[in-house]
C-alpha positions as CSV (number, residue, x, y, z in Angstrom):
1,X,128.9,125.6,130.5
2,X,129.5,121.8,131.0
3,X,126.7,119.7,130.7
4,X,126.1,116.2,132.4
5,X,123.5,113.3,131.6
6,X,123.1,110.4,133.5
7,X,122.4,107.2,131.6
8,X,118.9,105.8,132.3
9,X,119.9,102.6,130.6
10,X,122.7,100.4,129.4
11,X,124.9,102.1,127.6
12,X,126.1,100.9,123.8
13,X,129.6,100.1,123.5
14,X,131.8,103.0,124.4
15,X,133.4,103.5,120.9
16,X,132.3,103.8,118.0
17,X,134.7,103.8,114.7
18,X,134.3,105.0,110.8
19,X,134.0,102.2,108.6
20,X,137.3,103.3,107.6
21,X,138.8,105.3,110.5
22,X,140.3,104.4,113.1
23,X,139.8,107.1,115.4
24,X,137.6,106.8,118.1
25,X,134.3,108.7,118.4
26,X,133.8,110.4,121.7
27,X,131.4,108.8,124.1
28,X,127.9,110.5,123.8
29,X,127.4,110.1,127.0
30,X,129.9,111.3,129.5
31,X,128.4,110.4,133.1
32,X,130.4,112.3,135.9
33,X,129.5,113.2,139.7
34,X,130.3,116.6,141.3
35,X,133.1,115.1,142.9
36,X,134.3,114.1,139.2
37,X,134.6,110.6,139.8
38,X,133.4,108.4,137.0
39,X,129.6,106.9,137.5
40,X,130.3,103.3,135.7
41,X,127.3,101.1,134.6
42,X,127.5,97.5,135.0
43,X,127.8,96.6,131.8
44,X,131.4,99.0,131.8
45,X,133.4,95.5,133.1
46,X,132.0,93.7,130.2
47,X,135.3,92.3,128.2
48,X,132.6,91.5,125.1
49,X,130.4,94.3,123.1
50,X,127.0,94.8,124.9
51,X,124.6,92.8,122.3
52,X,127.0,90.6,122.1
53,X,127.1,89.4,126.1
54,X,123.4,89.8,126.5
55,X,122.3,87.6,123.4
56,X,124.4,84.8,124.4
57,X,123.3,84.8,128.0
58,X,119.4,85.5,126.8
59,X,120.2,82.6,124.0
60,X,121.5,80.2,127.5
61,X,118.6,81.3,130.1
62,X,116.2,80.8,127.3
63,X,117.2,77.3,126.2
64,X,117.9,75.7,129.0
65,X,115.5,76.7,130.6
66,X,113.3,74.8,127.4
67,X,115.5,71.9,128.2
68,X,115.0,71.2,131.1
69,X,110.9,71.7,131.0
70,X,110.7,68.9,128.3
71,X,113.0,67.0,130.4
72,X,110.6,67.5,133.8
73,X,107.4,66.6,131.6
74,X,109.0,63.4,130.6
75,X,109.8,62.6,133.9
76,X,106.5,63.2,135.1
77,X,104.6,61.3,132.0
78,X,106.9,58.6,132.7
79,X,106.6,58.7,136.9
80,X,110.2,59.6,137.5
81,X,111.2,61.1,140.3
82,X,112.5,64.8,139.5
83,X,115.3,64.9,142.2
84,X,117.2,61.7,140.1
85,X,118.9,64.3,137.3
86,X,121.2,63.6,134.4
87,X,124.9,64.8,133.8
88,X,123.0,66.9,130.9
89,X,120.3,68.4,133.5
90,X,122.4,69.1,136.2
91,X,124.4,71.2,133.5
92,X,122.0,72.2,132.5
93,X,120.9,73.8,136.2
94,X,124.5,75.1,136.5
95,X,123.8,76.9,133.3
96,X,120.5,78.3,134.2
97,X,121.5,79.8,137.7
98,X,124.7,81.3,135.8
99,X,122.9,83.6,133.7
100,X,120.2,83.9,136.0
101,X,122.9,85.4,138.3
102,X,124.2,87.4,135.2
103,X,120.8,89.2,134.0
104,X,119.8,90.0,137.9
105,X,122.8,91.5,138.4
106,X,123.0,93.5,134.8
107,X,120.0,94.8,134.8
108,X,119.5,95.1,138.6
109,X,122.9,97.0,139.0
110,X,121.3,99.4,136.4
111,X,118.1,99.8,138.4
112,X,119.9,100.3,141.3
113,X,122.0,102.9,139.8
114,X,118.6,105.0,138.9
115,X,117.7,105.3,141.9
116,X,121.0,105.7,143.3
117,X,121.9,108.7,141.1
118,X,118.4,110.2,141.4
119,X,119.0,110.6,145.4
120,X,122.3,113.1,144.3
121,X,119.5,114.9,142.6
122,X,122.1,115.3,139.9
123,X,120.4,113.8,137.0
124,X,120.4,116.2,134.7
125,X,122.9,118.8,136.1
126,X,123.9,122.0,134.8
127,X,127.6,123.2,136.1
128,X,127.5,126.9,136.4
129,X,128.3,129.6,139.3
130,X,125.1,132.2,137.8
131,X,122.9,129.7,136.4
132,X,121.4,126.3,137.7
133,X,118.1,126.0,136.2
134,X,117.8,122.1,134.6
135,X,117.0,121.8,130.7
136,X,115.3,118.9,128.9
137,X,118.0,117.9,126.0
138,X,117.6,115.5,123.4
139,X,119.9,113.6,121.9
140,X,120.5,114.4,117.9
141,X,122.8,117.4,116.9
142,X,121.7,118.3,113.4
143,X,122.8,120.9,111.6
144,X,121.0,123.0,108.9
145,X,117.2,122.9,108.2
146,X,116.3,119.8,110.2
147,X,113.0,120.1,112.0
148,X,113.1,120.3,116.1
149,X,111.0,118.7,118.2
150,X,106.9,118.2,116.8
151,X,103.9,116.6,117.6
152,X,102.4,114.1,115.7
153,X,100.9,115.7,112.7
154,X,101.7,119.5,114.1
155,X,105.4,120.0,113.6
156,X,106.8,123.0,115.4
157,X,108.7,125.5,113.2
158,X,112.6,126.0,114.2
159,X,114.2,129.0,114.7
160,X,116.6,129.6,111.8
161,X,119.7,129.7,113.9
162,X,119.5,127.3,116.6
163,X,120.9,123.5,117.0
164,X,119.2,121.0,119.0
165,X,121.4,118.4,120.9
166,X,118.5,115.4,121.3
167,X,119.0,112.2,123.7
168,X,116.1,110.0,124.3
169,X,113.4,112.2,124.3
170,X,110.2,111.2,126.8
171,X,107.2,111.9,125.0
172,X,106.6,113.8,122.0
173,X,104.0,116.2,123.5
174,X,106.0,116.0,126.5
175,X,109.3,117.3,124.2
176,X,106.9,120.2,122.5
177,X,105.4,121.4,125.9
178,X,109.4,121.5,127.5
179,X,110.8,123.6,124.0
180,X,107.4,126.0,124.9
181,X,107.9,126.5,128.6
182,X,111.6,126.8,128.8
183,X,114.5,128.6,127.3
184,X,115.9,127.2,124.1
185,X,118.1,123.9,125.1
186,X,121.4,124.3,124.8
187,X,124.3,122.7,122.3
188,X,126.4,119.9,124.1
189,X,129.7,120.8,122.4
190,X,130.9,117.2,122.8
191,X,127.6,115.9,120.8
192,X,127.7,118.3,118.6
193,X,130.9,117.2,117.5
194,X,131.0,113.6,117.6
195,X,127.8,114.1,115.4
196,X,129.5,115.9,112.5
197,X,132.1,114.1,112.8
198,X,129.9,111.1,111.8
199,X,127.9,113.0,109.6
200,X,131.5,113.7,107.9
201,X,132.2,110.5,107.6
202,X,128.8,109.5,106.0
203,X,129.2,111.9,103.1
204,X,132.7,111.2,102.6
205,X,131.8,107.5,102.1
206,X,133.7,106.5,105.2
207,X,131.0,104.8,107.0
208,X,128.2,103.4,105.3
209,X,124.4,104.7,105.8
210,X,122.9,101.7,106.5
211,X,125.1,101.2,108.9
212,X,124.1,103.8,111.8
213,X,121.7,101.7,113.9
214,X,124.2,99.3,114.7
215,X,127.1,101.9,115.3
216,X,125.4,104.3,117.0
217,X,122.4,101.9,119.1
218,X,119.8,105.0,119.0
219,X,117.8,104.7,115.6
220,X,116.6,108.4,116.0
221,X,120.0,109.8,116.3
222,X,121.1,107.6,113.2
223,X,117.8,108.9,111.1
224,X,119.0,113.0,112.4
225,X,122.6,112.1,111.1
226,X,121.2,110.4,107.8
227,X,119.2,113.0,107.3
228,X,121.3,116.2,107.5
229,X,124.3,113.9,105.5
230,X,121.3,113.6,102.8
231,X,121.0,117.6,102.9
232,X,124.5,118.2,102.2
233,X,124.8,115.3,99.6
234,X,122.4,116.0,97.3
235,X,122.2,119.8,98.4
236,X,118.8,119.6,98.7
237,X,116.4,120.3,101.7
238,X,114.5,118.5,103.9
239,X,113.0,121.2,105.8
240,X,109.6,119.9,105.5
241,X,110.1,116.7,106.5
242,X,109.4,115.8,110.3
243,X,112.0,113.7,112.5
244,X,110.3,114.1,115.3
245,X,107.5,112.4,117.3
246,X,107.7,109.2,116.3
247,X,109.4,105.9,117.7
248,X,112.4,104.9,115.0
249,X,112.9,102.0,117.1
250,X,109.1,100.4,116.3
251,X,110.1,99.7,112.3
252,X,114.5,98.4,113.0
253,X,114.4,95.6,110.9
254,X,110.8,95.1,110.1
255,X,109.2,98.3,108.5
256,X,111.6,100.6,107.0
257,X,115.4,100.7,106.1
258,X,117.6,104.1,106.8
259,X,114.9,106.4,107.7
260,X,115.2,110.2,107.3
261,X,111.6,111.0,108.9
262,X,108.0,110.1,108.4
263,X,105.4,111.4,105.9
264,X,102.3,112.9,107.6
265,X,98.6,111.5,106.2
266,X,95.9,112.7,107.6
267,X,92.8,110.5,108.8
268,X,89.5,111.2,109.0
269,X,86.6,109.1,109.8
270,X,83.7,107.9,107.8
271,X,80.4,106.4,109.4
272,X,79.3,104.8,111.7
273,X,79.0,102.0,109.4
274,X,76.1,99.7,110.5
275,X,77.3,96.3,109.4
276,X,76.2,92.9,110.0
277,X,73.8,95.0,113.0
278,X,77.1,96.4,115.0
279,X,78.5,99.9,113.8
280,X,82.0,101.1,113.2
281,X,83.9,103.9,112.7
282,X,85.9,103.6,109.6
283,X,89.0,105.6,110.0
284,X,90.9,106.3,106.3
285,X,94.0,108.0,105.6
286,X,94.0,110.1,102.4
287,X,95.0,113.3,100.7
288,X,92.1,113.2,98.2
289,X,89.7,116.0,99.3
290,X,85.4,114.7,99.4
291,X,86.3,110.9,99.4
292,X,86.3,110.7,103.3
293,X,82.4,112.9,103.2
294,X,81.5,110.7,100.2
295,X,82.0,107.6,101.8
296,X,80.7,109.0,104.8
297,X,77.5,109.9,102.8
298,X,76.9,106.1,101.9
299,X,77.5,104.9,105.3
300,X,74.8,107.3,106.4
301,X,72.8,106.0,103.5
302,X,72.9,102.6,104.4
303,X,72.3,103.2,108.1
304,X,68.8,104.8,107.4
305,X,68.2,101.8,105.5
306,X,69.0,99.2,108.6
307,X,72.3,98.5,107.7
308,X,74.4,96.2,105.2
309,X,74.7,92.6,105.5
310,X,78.5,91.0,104.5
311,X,79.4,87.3,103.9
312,X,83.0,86.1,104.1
313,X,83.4,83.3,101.2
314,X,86.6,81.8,101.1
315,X,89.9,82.7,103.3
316,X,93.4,81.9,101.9
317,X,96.8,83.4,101.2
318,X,98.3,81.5,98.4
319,X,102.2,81.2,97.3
320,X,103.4,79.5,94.0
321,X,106.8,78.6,93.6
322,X,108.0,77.4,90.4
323,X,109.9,74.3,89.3
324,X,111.8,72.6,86.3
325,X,112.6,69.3,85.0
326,X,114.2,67.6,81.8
327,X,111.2,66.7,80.6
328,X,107.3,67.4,80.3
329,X,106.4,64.6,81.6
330,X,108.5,64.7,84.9
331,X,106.8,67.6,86.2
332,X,103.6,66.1,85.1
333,X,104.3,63.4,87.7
334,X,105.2,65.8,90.3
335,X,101.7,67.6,89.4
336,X,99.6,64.5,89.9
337,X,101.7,63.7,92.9
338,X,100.8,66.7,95.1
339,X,96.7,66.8,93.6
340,X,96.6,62.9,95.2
341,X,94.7,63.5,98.2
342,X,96.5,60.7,100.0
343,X,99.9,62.6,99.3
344,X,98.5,65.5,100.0
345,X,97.6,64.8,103.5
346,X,101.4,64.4,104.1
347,X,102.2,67.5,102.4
348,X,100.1,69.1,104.5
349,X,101.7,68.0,107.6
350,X,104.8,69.3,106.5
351,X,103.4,72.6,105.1
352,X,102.0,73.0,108.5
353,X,104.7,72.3,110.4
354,X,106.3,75.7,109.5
355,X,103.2,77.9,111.8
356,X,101.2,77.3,114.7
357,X,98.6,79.4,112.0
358,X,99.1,78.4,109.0
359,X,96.9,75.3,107.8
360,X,97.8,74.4,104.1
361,X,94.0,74.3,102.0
362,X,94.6,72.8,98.6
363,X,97.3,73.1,95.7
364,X,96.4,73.9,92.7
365,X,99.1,73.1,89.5
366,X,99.4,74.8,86.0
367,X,102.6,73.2,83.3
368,X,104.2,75.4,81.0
369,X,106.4,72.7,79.0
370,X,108.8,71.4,81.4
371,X,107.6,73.7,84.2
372,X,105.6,73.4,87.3
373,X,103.8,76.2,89.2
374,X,102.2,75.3,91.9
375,X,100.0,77.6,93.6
376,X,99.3,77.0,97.4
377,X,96.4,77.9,99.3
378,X,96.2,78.1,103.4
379,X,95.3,79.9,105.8
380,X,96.9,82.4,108.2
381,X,95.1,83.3,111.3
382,X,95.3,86.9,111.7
383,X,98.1,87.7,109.7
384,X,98.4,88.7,106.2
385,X,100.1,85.7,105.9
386,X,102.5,86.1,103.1
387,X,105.9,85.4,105.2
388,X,103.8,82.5,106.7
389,X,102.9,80.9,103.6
390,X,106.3,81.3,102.0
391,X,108.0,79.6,104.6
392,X,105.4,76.4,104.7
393,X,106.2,76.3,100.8
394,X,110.0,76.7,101.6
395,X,109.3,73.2,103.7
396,X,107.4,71.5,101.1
397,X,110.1,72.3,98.3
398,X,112.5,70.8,100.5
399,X,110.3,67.4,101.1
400,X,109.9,67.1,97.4
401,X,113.3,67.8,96.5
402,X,114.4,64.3,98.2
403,X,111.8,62.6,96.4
404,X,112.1,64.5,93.6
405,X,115.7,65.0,93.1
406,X,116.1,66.1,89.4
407,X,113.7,69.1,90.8
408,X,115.4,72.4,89.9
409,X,113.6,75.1,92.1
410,X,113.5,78.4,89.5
411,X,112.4,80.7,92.9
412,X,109.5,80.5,95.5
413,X,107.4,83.0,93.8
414,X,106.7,82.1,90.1
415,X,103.8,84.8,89.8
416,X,101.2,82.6,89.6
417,X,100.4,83.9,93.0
418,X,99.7,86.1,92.2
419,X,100.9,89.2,94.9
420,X,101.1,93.2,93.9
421,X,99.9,92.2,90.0
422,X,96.4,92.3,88.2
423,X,95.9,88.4,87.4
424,X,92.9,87.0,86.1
425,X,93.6,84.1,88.6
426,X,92.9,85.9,91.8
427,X,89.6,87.3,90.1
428,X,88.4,84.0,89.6
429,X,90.1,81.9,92.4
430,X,90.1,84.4,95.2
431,X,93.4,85.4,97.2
432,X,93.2,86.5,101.2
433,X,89.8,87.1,102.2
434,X,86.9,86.6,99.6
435,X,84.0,88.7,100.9
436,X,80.7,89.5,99.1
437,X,78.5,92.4,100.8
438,X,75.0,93.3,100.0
439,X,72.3,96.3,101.0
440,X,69.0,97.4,100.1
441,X,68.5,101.0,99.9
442,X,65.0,102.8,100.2
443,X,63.5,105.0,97.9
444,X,63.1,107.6,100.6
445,X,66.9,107.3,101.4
446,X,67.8,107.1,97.6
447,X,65.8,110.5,97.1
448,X,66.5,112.3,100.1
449,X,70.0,111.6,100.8
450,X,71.9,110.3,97.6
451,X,69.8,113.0,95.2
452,X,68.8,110.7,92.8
453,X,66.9,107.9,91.6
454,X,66.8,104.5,91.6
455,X,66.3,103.8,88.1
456,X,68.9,106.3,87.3
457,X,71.3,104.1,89.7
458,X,71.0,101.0,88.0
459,X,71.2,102.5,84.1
460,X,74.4,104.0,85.0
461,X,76.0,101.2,86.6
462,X,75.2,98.5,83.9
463,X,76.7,101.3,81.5
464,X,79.6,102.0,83.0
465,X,80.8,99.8,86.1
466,X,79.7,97.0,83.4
467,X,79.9,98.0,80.2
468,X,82.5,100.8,80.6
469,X,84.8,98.4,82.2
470,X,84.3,95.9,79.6
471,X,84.7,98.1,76.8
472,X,88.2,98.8,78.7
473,X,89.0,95.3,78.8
474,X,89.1,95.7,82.5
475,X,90.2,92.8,84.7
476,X,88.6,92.7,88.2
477,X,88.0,97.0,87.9
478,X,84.1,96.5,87.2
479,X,83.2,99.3,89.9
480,X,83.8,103.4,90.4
481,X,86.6,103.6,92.9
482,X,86.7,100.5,95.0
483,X,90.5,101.3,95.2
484,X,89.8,104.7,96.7
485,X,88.3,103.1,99.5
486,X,90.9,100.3,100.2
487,X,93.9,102.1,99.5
488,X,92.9,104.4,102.7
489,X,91.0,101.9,105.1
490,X,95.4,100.4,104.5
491,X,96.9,103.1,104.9
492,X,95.3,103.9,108.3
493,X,95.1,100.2,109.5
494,X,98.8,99.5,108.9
495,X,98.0,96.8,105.8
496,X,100.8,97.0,102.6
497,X,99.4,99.2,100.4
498,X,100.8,97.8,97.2
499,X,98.7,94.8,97.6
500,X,95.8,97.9,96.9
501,X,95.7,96.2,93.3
502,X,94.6,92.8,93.7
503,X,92.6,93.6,97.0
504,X,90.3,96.5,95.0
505,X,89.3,93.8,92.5
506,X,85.5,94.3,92.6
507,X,82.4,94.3,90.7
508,X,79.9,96.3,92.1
509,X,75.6,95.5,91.1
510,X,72.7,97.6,91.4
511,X,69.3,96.5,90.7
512,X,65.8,97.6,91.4
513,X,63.5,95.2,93.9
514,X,60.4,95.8,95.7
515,X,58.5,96.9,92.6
516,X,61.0,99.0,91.3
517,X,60.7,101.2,94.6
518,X,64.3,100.4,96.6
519,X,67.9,99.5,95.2
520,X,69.9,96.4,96.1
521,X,73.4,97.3,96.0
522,X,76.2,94.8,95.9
523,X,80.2,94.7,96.3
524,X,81.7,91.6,95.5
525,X,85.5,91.3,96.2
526,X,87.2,88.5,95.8
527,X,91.1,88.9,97.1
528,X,91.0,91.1,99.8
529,X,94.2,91.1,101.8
530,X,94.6,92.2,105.2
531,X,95.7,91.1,108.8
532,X,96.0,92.9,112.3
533,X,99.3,91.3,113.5
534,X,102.5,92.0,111.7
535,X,103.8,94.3,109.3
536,X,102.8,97.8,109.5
537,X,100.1,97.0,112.3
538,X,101.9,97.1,115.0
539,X,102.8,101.0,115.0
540,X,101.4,102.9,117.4
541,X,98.9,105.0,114.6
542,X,98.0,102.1,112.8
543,X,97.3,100.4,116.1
544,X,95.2,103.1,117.5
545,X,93.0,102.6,113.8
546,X,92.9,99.1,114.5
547,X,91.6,99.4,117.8
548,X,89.2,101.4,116.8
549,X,87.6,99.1,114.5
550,X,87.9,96.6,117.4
551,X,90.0,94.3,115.6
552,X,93.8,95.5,117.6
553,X,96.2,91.9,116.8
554,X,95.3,88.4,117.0
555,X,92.4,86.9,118.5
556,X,93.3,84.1,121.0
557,X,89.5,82.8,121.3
558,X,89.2,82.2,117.6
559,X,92.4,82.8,115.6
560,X,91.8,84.5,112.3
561,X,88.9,86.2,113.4
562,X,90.0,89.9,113.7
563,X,91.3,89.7,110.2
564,X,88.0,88.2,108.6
565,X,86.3,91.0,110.3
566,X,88.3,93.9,108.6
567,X,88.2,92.4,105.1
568,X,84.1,92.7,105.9
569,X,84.5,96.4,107.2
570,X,86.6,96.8,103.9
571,X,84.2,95.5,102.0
572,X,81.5,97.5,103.7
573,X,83.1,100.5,103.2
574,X,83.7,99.8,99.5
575,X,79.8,99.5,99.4
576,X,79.0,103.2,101.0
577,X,81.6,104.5,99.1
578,X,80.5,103.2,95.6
579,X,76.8,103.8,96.5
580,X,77.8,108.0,97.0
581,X,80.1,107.9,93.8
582,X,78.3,106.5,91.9
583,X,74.6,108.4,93.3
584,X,77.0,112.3,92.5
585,X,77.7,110.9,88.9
586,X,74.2,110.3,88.2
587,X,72.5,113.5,90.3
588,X,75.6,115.4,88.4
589,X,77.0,116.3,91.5
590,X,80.7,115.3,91.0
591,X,82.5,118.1,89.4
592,X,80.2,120.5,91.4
593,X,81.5,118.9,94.7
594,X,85.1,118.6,93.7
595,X,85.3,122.1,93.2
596,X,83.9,123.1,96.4
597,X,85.6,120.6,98.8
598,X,88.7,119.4,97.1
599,X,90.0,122.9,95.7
600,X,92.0,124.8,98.0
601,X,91.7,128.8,98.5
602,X,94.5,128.9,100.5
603,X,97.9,130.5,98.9
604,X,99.9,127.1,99.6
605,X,103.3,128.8,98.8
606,X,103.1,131.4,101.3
607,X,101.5,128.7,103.9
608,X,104.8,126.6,103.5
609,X,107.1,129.4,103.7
């Protein structure tokens, strides 16, 4: 049975060789009419490779275009007539209706061709005499264990002797529904092997891994080959791990290099938070059985007792490079030279220079001998901000460095940061968002919901969120589990969840007020880091968590915004969560809960198998 695909959109370039090989892969794709003639796409002609042609005309439309709009507004702040152009502008026009001319007709002869080929109502044709019903096919042959098609979070078992041909696939419930409905999809033999021939050449060392995306232009069929040349490698398997149902295209370049699937983590949803008098739903993705219902337990506690009140103090990523010079006293110059508040003011102007966001705060300097660190401080809008920040600093290295020419630049990040590391400095200075948030909890609610009392509270946390932790020689860990809390409010919001350590610095303080009667709870945090734009935020999961907390990318109104409001929820859900911990250890409720919620009954072997 020969089976047909039409292209839906440009196609990559027609060939693709081994690193080392020079024999030709077959086209994936092989796009024929009944009549067998050849169904070309307009990007066939092209004598260059297809990024290749379509970045330099995209690189001409777009600059020229900026051209000649700077040009026009000078022309009109100066009151010159537009129609008198330049030998520059009316090249410049030339060049702009040229690959006008060429994107209209790329992309339009593609559309076109859709439409065209939909009309023949031979899409997706299968060529036999006895049998013409139509199957949905996707793109990557794998061989072996590899998981077919799945859902989100519900992967879909595959039966131990058929292959999957994969291209494109709409939908991943779309994909699961088609498997369920209709009869098992069929094995394109000209996929299937093109596919092990690349998968060959993978394990053979012949073409390089990391090389797919580009070679192949479909980052899911690059993560199915990776992954079944990974099986055979190491002869391990990867049965377990899903391929399917999620967009490989979303983290190219940005998120994650040479994929082989995704790791599922469930969410679950703690609250409604009443916070500042508007309530959220915090959503947090863990594997750690009672901490989503524990937290949940003190957002319910602080609800019945109106709600928790947060305060953002300070807001600023910081970046320190670090420098060298001959002597001591060098780099003691360079230090009072960027703490001079005149100087600074132009330092500024060049560290801003680098963002549209990023507005450089202070500098703050430490020597060690002949060494400079110098620890910047700005803000970052709504981003995390530490690509931001490192690229102001890159601008103000390169300022001083004329000025300073016997400046040797050891590396942008000197640690005194300080990113991904315990330091004492971002306990006491503050790093990302510096929140404080505060609640006062009944009696009643103390009694009847936590199980305990309030005396009780505030005995156990001077002993051991205070003097526990001191005991330990903790630095910045004077709490119960703040990093419980923050490592799955990341997870689920698409934040980096290294930066867990300095962001779960916390000390956490009970005391008795009104009387004795009610508790006043506190959180404060000083380095929280977090940002809806970039990074991990933009995947479609992470996004829908983001969304849900009402803070989904940057806020044009009043930039940085969004991300001061999720460092509060953070902190507000550090506060329920160390109010219920910390009420189960002193009601002796822990171990008792652990055992009934986070033990499973289940026999996990036999569920796996």
């Amino acid at each position: 049975m020969d089976v047909s695909r039409r292209s839906e959109k440009p196609v990559y370039p027609s060939k693709v060789f081994a690193a080392d090989d020079e024999k030709p892969l077959k086209p994936h794709k092989q796009q024929k009419q009944e009549d067998n003639t050849l169904l070309l796409d307009a990007s066939d002609a092209l004598p260059l490779p297809l990024y290749l042609t379509n970045g330099l005309f995209f690189t001409m439309f777009f600059s020229v275009m900026y051209f000649l709009l700077s040009r026009w507004r000078e022309k009109i702040r100066n009151s010159t007539p537009l129609h008198v152009v330049t030998l520059s502008e009316l090249v410049a026009i030339v060049s702009l209706i040229a690959s006008m001319i060429y994107l209209l007709g790329f992309f339009g002869i593609g559309f076109v061709q859709t439409f065209v080929s939909r009309g023949n109502n031979d899409s997706w044709d299968v060529e036999d005499e006895d049998d013409h019903e139509q199957f949905i096919l996707e793109e990557d042959s794998r061989r072996g264990p590899c998981a077919t098609a799945t859902t989100l979070g519900c992967a879909v078992p595959p039966p131990p002797t058929r292959q999957v041909a994969v291209v494109a696939p709409p939908q991943p419930t779309k994909v699961a529904m088609s498997m369920a409905e209709k009869p098992a999809p069929l094995v394109t033999p000209a996929a299937s092997e093109e596919d092990e021939d690349i998968i060959k050449s993978v394990v053979e060392g012949k073409m390089p891994s990391y090389l797919l995306e580009s070679k192949l232009g479909d980052c899911k069929r690059a993560a199915s080959i990776r992954k079944e040349a990974l099986q055979r490698i190491t002869g391990k398997s990867l049965e377990g791990l899903p391929l399917e149902g999620f967009n490989y295209e979303s983290i190219l370049g940005q998120c994650c290099e040479m994929p082989i699937g995704y790791v599922q983590i469930p969410v679950g949803i703690a609250g409604p938070l009443l916070l500042n008098g508007t309530e959220y739903s915090v959503p947090m993705a863990t594997t750690e059985g009672c901490l989503v219902a524990s937290t949940n337990r003190g957002c319910k506690a602080i609800y019945a007792s109106g709600g928790a009140t947060a305060i953002l103090l300070r807001d600023g990523m910081t970046r320190a490079p670090c420098v060298r010079f001959g002597t001591a006293k060098r780099a003691a110059e360079l230090k009072f030279h960027v703490e001079d508040p005149i100087k600074f003011e132009t330092l500024a102007n060049v560290f801003n220079q680098s963002s549209r966001f990023a507005r450089l705060q202070r500098i703050q300097c430490a020597i060690a001998g002949k060494n400079l660190y110098m620890r910047f401080v700005c803000s970052t809008g709504d981003a995390m901000g530490m690509n931001m920040v490192s690229k102001g600093v890159q601008n103000v290295l390169d300022y001083l460095q004329n000025e300073y020419p016997d400046m040797d630049v050891i590396g942008i990040s000197g640690n005194y940061c300080s990113d991904k590391k315990p330091a004492a400095i971002n306990w006491i200075e503050g790093r990302g968002k510096s929140v404080v948030c505060e609640a006062i909890i009944t009696e009643e609610v103390v009694k009847k919901v936590l199980k305990t009392e309030v005396a009780a509270l505030v005995e156990l946390n001077m002993l051991k969120n205070l003097t526990g932790s001191a005991m330990a020689g903790a630095l910045g860990g004077f709490n119960a589990h703040a990093s419980n809390i923050v490592s799955a409010v990341y997870i689920a919001t698409g934040q980096d969840p290294a930066q867990n350590i300095e962001s779960s610095h916390c000390i956490t303080m009970m005391e008795a007020v009104n009387e004795g009667k009610d508790l006043h709870i506190s959180v404060t945090m000083p380095s929280i880091e977090v940002g809806t734009v970039g990074g991990g935020t933009q995947l479609a999961s992470q996004s829908a968590c983001l969304n849900l907390l009402g803070v989904k990318g940057a806020n044009r109104e009043v930039p940085g915004s969004n991300a001061r409001l999720l460092a509060t929820i953070v902190a507000g859900s550090v506060l329920a969560g160390e109010l219920s911990l910390m009420s189960a250890i002193s009601a002796g409720q822990l171990v008792k809960s652990h055992m009934k919620y986070n033990r499973s009954t289940k026999d996990v072997t036999k569920a796996s198998s």
